[in-house]
C-alpha positions in Angstrom: 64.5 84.1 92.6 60.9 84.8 90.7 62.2 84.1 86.7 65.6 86.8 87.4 68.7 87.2 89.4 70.8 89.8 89.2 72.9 88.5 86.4 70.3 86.3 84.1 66.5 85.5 83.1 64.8 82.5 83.8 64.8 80.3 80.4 61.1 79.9 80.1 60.6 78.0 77.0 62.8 74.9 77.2 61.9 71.4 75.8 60.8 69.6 79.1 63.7 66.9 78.8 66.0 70.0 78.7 64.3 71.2 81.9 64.8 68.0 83.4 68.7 67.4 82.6 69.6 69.3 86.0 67.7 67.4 87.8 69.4 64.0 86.0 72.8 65.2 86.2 73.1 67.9 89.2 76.8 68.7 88.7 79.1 70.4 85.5 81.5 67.3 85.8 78.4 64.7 85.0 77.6 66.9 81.9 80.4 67.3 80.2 80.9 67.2 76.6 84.2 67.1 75.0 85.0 69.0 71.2 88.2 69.9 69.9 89.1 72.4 67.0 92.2 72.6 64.3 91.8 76.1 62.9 94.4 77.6 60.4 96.3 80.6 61.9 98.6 81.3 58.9 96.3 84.5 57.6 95.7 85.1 61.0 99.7 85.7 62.1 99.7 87.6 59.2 97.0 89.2 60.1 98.2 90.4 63.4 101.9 91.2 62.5 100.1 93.9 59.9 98.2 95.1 62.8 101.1 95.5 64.7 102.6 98.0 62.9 100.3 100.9 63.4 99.5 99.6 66.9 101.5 100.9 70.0 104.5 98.5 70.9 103.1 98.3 74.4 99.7 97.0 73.3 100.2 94.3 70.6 97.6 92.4 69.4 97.7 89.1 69.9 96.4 85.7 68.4 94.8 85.1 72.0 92.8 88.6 71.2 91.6 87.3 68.3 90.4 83.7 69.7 88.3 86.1 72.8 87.5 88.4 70.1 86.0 85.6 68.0 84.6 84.0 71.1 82.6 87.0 71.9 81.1 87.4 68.6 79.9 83.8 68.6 78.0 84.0 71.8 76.4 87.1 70.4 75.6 85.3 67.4 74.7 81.9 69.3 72.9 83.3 72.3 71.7 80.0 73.3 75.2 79.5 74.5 75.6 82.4 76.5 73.4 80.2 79.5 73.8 78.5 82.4 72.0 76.3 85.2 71.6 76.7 88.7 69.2 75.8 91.1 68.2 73.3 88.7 66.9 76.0 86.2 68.4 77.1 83.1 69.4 81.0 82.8 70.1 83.6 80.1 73.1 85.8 81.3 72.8 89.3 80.4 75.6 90.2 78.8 78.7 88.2 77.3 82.0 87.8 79.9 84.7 86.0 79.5 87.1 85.0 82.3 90.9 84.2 81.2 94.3 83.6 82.7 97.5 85.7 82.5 100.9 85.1 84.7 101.9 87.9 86.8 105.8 87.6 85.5 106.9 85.2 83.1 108.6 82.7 85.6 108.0 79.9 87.3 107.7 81.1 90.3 104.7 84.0 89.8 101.1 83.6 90.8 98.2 83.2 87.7 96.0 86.2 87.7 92.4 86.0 86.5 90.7 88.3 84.7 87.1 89.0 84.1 85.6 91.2 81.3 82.9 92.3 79.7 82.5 92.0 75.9 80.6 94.7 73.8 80.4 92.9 69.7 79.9 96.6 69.0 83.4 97.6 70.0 86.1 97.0 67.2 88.8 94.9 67.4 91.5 97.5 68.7 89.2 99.0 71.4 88.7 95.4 72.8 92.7 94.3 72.5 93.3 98.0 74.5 90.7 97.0 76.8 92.4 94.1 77.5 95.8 95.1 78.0 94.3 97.8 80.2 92.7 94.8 82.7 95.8 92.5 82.3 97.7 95.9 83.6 95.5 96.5 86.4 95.2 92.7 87.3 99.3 92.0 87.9 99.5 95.7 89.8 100.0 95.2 93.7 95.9 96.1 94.0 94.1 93.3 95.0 90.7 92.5 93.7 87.4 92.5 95.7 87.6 88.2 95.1 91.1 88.5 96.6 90.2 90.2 99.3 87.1 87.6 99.6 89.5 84.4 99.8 92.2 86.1 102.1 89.3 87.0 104.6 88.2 83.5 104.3 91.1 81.8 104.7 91.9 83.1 107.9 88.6 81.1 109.4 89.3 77.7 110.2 88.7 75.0 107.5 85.2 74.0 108.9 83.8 77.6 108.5 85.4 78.1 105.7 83.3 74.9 103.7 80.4 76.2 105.9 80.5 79.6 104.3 81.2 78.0 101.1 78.1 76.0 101.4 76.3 79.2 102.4 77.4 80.6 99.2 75.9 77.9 97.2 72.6 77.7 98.3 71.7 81.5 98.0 73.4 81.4 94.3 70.9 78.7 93.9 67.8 80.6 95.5 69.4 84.1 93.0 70.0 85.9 95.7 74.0 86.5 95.6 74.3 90.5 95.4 75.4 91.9 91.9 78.1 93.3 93.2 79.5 89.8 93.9 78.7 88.4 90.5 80.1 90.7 88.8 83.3 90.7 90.1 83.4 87.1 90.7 85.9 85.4 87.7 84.0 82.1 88.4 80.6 84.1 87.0 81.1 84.2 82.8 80.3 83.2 79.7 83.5 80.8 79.3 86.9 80.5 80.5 89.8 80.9 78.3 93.3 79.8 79.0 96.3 80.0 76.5 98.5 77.3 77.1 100.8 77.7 74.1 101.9 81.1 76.0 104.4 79.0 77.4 105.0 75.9 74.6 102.1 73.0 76.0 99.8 71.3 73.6 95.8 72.1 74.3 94.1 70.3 76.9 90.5 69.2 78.6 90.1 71.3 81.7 87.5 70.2 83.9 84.1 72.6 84.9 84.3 74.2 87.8 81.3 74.0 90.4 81.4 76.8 91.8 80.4 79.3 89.7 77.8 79.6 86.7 81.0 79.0 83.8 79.8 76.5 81.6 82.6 76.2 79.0 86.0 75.9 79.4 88.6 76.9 76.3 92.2 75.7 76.1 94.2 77.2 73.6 97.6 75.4 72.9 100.9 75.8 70.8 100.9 76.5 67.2 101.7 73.4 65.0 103.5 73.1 61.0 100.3 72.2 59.1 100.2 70.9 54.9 101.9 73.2 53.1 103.0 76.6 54.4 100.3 76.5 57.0 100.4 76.6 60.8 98.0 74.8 63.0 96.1 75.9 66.3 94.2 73.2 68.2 91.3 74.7 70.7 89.6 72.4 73.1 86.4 72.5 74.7 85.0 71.5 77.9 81.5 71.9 78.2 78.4 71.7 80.5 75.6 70.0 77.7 72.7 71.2 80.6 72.8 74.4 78.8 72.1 73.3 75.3 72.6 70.4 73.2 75.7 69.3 71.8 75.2 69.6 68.0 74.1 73.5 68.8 77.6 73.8 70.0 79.6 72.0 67.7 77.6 74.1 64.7 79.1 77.3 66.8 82.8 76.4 66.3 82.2 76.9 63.0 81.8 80.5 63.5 84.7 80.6 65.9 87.0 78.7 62.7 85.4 81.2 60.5 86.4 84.2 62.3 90.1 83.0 62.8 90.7 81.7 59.7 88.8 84.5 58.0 90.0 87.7 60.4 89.5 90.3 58.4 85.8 89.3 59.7 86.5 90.2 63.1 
């Protein structure tokens, strides 16, 4: 409430328009900033389907680990990134998370699980993809998660309590005074939100930001494409909240994202 909450620091030293900007645009959805990225995933495939061999067949690596892996490593590197507004101040989150979306059963039919994780840059590349598959695992078991049980209490109140507790919600995450407990748990409280649309064969596409929440950048990750030559193409696109930090400051981090993929041995 005082310059910290339980999940960020009070950005101190902004340029006074960038102070201002929350008070000109109050919501994500009046800030955002669209970028996409091609990024060249033939060493990368190859990459992975070496890893493969020495890994455990029930833990493969993934190109989607290597996008959160290379996500993770920019936000370390970009820290300026890793921020978000509310209450119409800017905060530094401690600590880079990233929220993404799995299916609980590959059908049509199966509820979309989120998960929420913490990334460490000092872990390597296999202890984060076991990481992974260990929260995925846990995430489409029949345990429900503290936000579940959150949203089924909820919804049993009628619909005008429910936007009344809502609203109660959003005011004390404006004041900083949600408990940690909550934020950390919370999926809507990260770095960025991934989701892997070319799982299931759809191109990449602009998801909007959601207001609840402290996410300012939203990732889409769609279907590998025939590029020139022998290469394969993967478009990314970005949604994202300029509030936090100018757009050129992002744009300059996809490089590092492109490097990564393109470049994995790096990772």
């Amino acid at each position: 409430m005082f310059g910290r909450r339980p999940d960020a620091t009070l950005v101190r030293d902004l340029p006074a328009i960038r102070r201002f900007m929350p008070f000109i645009s109050p919501r994500r959805n009046e800030s955002l900033v669209y970028f996409a990225c091609d990024l060249r995933v033939e060493r990368a495939i190859a990459f992975v389907e070496e890893r493969n061999r020495v890994r455990p067949p029930e833990r493969p690596m993934t190109l989607f680990h290597l996008l959160l892996r290379a996500l993770a490593l920019m936000f370390d590197q970009r820290p300026r990134l890793n921020r978000f507004t509310a209450g119409g101040r800017v905060w530094q989150r401690d600590g880079i998370w990233l929220t993404f979306s799995a299916k609980r059963a590959f059908d049509d039919q199966s509820p979309i699980l989120t998960v929420k994780r913490r990334f460490d840059p000092s872990e390597t590349l296999d202890e984060m993809v076991d990481g992974l598959h260990a929260g995925v695992a846990e995430g489409r078991s029949d345990r429900k998660s503290r936000s579940d049980r959150e949203i089924d209490l909820l919804l049993r109140l009628p619909p005008p309590l429910v936007r009344l507790a809502m609203a109660l919600v959003r005011g004390a995450d404006a004041l900083g005074l949600l408990p940690a407990s909550m934020l950390r748990g919370d999926p809507m409280y990260a770095s960025a939100f991934v989701a892997n649309l070319g799982s299931v064969g759809l191109e990449a596409g602009y998801h909007h930001l959601w207001e609840y929440g402290t996410i300012p950048i939203f990732c889409v990750m769609g279907r590998i494409k025939p590029g020139p030559g022998n290469d394969r193409i993967l478009t990314l696109k970005f949604s994202y909240d300029e509030r936090v930090e100018d757009g050129l400051y992002c744009a300059r981090s996809l490089d590092i994202i492109r490097e990564l993929i393109e470049s994995p041995e790096k990772l």
